[in-house]
N, C-alpha and C positions, 0 to 999 in steps of 0.2 A: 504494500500500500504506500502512494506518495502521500506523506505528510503537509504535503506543501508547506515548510517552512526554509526552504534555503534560502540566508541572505535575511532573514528575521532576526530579533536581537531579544534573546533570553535571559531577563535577569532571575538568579536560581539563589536562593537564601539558602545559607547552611550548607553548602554543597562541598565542601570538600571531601569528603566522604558519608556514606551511608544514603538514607534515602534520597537526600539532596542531589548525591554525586551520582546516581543512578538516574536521575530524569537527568542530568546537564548532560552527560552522556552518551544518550540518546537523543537528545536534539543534536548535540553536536555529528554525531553519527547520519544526521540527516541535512547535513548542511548550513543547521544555523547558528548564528554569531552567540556564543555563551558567558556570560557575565557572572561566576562564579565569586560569593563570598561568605568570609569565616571568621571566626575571632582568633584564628592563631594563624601568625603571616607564613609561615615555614610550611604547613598542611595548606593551603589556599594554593599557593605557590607552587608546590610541588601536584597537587590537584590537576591545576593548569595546564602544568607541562607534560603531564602523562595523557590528559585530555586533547593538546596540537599534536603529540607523535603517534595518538594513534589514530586520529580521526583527519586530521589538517585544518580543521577549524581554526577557527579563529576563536578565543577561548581568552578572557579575559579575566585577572583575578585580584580584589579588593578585600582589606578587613574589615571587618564591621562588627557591631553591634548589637544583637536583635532585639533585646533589652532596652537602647539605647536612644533617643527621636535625634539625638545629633548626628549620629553616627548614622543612624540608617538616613537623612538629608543629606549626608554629606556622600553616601552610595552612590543615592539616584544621579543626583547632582555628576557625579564624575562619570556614569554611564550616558548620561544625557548629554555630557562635554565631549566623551568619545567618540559613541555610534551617533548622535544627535536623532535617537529615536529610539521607541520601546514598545515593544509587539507583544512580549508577551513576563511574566510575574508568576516565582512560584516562591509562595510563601512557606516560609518551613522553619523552626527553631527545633536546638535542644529541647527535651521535655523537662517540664520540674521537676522538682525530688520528689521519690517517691517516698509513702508516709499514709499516717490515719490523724481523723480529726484534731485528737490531742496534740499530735504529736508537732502542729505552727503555729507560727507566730503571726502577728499581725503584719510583721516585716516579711515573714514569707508568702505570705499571701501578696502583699503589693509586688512583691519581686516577681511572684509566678504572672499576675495579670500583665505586670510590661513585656514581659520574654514572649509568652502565648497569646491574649488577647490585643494589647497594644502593637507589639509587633504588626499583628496585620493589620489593623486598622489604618498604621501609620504608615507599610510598605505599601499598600492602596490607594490612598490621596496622595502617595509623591506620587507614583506614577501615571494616575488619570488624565491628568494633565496632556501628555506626551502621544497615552495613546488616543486622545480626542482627536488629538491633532494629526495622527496616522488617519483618524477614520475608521479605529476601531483596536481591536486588542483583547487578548486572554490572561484570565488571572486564575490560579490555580493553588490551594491550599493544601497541607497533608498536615492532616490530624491524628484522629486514632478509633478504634474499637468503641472506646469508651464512650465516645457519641452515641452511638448505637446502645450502649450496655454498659454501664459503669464497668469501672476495674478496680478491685479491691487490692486496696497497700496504692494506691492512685489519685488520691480525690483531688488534688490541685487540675492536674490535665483531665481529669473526669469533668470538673467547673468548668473550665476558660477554655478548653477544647470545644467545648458543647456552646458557647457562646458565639467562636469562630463557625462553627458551620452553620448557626443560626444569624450570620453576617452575611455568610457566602448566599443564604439562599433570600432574604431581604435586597444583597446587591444585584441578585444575577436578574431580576423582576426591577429594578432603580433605571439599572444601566444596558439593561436589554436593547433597548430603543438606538442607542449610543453603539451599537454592534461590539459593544466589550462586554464577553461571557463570563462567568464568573464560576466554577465548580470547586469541590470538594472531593480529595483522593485519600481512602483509607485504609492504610496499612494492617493488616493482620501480623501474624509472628512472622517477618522479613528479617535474614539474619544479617544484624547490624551490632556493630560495637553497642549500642543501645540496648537492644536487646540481650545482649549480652550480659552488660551490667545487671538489668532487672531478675535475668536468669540468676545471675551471684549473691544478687539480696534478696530472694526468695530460699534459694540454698544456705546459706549464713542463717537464715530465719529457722527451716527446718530440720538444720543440722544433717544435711544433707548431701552428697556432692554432687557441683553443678551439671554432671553431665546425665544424671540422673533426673533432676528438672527438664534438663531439654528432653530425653528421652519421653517423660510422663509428655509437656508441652506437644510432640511431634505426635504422637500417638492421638493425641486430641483432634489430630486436623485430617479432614477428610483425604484430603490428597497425601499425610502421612509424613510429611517433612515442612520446614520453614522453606520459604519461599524465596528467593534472590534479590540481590539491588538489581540486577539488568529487567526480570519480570515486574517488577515497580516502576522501574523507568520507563517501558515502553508504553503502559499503561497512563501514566503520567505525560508521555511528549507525545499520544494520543488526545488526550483532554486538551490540553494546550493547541495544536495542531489544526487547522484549516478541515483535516479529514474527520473534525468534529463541531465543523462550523454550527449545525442546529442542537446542538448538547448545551444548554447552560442550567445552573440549578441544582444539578445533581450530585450524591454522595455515592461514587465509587467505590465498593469494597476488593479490596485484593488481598486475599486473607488465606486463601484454597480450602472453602469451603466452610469454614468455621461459624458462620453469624448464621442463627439459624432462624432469625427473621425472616419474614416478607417483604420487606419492605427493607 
């Protein structure tokens, strides 16, 4: 399938590895200009450069902030300095710690709203602007399960997760008119350093070894294994993608099987 995106300009939050670096990826694998960034310059960097030798894109790489309303201004701004133009937005952060009610503070709670729900709010209105003036534009979030279904040892990303996709689908009904779509991509067990962690502090908890939680975990999912960064990313520079021009609104699961909802 053509994507139709070569010669478009993707900025990819969080990408230097994990789900991030798996949609940049695959856009960059389809021809278009990639605008990757991270809060540590060394992985950003090193991101990039694996992303021009293997694809020849053109792959661009910044730090940032997602936490941050200066830093992520001062993104757009130098993407906007560069390509002088922005087609398409995937919003993505670290997740906050994971925990039970007792266990925050009122500081951790304002901390988790900037990283997860401010973040997009505030990667959104920088870039609207830019894509108005293309004539139109994709923006693309990647949340979690937890939308769907709480996660227990979760509830910071269980809140402000479920906030963002009840953004995503207020915006994609705002800006619909404006031909800038606006969807929601949800991760099931994708094996990422991420998951990993979570994997180790479920283990620590049940005194357990970690490879024994993944084994219970895989056993849970219908297709029998965690899922890939490449199967997330094609899935993801699909949503974004021209070859899903009449798709906005929607929450994507990519989980193999696991969300036993209908909906």
């Amino acid at each position: 399938m053509d994507l139709h995106i070569e010669g478009k300009v993707f900025m990819v939050a969080a990408s230097s590895k994990g789900l991030g670096f798996g949609i940049a990826r695959e856009l960059a694998c389809n021809g278009a200009t990639v605008c990757l960034a991270s809060r540590t310059k060394n992985e950003v960097e090193e991101a990039a450069h694996q992303l021009r030798e293997e694809t020849g894109a053109t792959v661009h790489a910044s730090v940032f902030d997602a936490s941050d309303a200066r830093s992520i201004k001062e993104w757009i701004m130098e993407v906007t300095r560069a390509f002088e133009r922005i087609d398409g937005l995937v919003v993505n952060a670290g997740g906050p710690p994971p925990g039970n009610f007792d266990d925050f503070s009122d500081e951790d709670w304002e901390a988790a709203f900037n990283l997860t729900l401010m973040s997009a709010i505030r990667l959104i209105r920088g870039v609207l602007p830019s894509m108005r003036e293309c004539g139109g534009g994709s923006i693309l979030t990647v949340t979690s399960l937890s939308v769907k279904e709480p996660i227990n040892g979760l509830l910071l990303s269980n809140v402000f997760r479920a906030g963002v996709t009840s953004l995503v689908k207020s915006l994609s009904n705002e800006l619909a008119g404006e031909n800038i779509r606006v969807n929601n991509l949800i991760p099931g067990g994708i094996d990422t350093d991420r998951l990993k962690a979570l994997n180790r502090n479920v283990a620590e908890k049940q005194g357990l070894p970690v490879e024994k939680i993944r084994q219970k975990n895989e056993s849970a999912i219908p297709l029998g294994r965690y899922g890939t960064i490449a199967e997330f990313g094609n899935a993801g520079a699909f949503l974004l993608s021209d070859a899903a021009s009449y798709i906005t609104g929607v929450s994507l699961v990519v989980d193999g099987g696991v969300l036993k909802s209908t909906w």
